[in-house]
C-alpha positions, -999 to +999 in steps of 0.1 A: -073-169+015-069-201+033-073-186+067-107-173+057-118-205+040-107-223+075-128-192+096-159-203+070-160-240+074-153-231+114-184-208+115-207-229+091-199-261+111-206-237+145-238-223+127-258-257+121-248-268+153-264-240+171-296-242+146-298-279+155-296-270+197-323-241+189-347-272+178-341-283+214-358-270+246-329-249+263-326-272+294-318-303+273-291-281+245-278-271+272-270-301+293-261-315+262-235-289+253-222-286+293-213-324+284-191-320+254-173-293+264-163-315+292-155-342+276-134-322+249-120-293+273-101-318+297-082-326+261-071-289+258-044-271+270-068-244+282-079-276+310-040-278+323-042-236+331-077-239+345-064-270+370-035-245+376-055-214+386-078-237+411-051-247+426-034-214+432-073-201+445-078-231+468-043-249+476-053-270+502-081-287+479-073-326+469-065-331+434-100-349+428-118-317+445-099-296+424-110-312+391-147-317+399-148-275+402-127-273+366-154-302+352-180-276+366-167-244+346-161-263+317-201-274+318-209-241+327-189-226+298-207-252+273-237-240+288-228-198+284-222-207+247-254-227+240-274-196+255-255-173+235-280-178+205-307-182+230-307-149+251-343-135+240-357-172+248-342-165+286-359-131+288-391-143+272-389-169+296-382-149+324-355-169+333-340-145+355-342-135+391-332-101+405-320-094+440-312-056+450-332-033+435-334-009+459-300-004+459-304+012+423-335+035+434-318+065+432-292+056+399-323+045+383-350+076+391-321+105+386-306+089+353-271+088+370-244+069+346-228+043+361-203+019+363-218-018+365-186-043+368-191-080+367-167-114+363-171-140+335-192-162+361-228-181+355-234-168+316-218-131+321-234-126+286-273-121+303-263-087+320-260-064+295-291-069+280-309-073+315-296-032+322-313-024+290-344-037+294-340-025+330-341+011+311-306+015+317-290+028+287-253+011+284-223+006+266-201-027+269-166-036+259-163-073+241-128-089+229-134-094+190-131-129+176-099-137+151-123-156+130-145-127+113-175-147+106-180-159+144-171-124+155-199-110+132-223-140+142-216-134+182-222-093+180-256-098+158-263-123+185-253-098+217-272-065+194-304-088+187-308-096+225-312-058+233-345-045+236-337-006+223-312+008+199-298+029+227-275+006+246-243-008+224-212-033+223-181-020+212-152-038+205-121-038+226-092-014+217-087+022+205-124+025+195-135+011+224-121+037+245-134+066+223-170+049+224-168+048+259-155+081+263-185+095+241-214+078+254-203+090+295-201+124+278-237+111+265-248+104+304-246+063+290-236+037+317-209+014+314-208-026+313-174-043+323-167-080+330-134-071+354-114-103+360-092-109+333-058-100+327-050-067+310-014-069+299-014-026+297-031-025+331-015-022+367-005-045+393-027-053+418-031-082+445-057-110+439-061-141+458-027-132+471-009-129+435+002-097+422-015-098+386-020-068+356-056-055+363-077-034+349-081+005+361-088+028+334-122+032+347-117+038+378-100+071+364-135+079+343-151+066+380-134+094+395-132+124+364-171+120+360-178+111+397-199+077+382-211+048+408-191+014+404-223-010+410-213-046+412-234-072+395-231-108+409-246-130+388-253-170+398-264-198+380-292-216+397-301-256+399-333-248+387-320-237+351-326-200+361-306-168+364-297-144+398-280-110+397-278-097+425-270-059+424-245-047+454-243-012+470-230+013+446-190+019+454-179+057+449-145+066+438-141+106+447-119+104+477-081+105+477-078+065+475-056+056+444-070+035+416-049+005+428-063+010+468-097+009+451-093-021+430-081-041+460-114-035+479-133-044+445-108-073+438-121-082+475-158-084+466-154-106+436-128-131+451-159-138+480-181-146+446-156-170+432-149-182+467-186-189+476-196-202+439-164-217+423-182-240+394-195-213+371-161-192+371-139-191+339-109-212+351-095-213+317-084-178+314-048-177+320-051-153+347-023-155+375+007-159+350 
């Protein structure tokens, strides 16, 4: 009873806060969000693992380097959570560049169901709804919120930035794996953001650290002989969006899982590498 009292006053306080940013043109919510969570998230104890992981990524950095990248993804992380409530304003105002299409010619003109893996860079919550409205039916995995009301308030957010009924969010877990299952059965693409640790996953190397990983769909990759497009995604200075679509990956040789996620562990390390500010350093990732 008092837990869901404390998730209520959490939300409402959360809810009038976002009402009062909506008032604001995006470009000024968001700096002013990117500021707070700043100021606030070098007071956390999420800041000490974020400092930790930079350092393990890029160890002959100074210390003062180091925390002007954290500073970065704690701005951009403000700014990912501002735009949250703000996702058909981005689209509306076409916010968001493309690079690659013709690398999704053929996916796109046969209806092939695919794989499209990303990392929780730039705001990593643009992408799914950017496949739908590319026409790409798809079905995403999301890690569900202790507090009820915010985990209620952040789905109707993510379903109301969809432009059809036909692509879904599912949440994380048992279910999620029979949703997912059902819609490739369905010909439905899949959505994954790929760089977090996954505690029932296996070891594999990244930026030189054996770490629990992610592979279960490599195996669906491989059963239903599905493309693994990656989708790197960028913040740009001038308040804009670019995802830049790579060459499709297939996964129907005799490679293992884990051989495969090294190559693809490869491919996103160069995006964290190239644009360190707008990863999420905060994620406890190399313990």
């Amino acid at each position: 009873m008092i837990n869901n009292m404390l998730y209520f006053v959490e939300f409402l306080f959360i809810r009038i806060f976002l009402i009062f940013l909506n008032l604001l043109p995006l470009s000024i919510s968001s700096k002013f969000v990117a500021i707070i969570f700043k100021f606030f998230g070098q007071l956390s104890k999420s800041h000490k693992i974020a400092i930790k992981n930079c350092k393990h990524v890029f160890p002959n950095l100074s210390d003062n380097e180091i925390k002007t990248i954290v500073f970065k993804s704690w701005e951009n992380l403000g700014q990912t959570v501002n735009e949250l409530g703000m996702l058909k304003k981005i689209f509306n105002n076409k916010m968001i560049e493309t690079k690659g299409l013709e690398n999704l010619n053929s996916i796109i003109e046969k209806k092939i169901p695919t794989i499209y893996f990303s990392i929780h860079h730039a705001n990593w919550e643009i992408c799914v709804p950017l496949l739908d409205r590319m026409g790409i039916e798809v079905g995403a995995i999301y890690r569900h919120i202790n507090n009820h009301f915010l985990n209620k308030f952040v789905l109707e957010r993510r379903m109301d930035s969809l432009d059809t009924n036909k692509s879904f969010y599912t949440p994380k877990g048992k279910q999620s794996a029979k949703d997912i299952l059902d819609a490739v059965k369905q010909n439905t693409s899949i959505f994954l953001l790929i760089d977090q640790k996954d505690s029932a996953g296996d070891e594999v190397t990244l930026f030189n650290k054996l770490i629990k990983t992610q592979t279960g769909f490599l195996k669906i990759a491989r059963k239903y002989r599905m493309p693994l497009v990656p989708m790197e995604n960028r913040r740009l200075k001038n308040g804009k969006f670019l995802i830049n679509f790579h060459k499709p990956i297939f996964h129907i040789s005799d490679e293992s899982d884990i051989d495969m996620m090294k190559k693809i562990h490869k491919i996103i390390e160069k995006w964290i590498l190239n644009n360190p500010n707008q990863w999420f350093w905060q994620h406890n990732r190399f313990n």
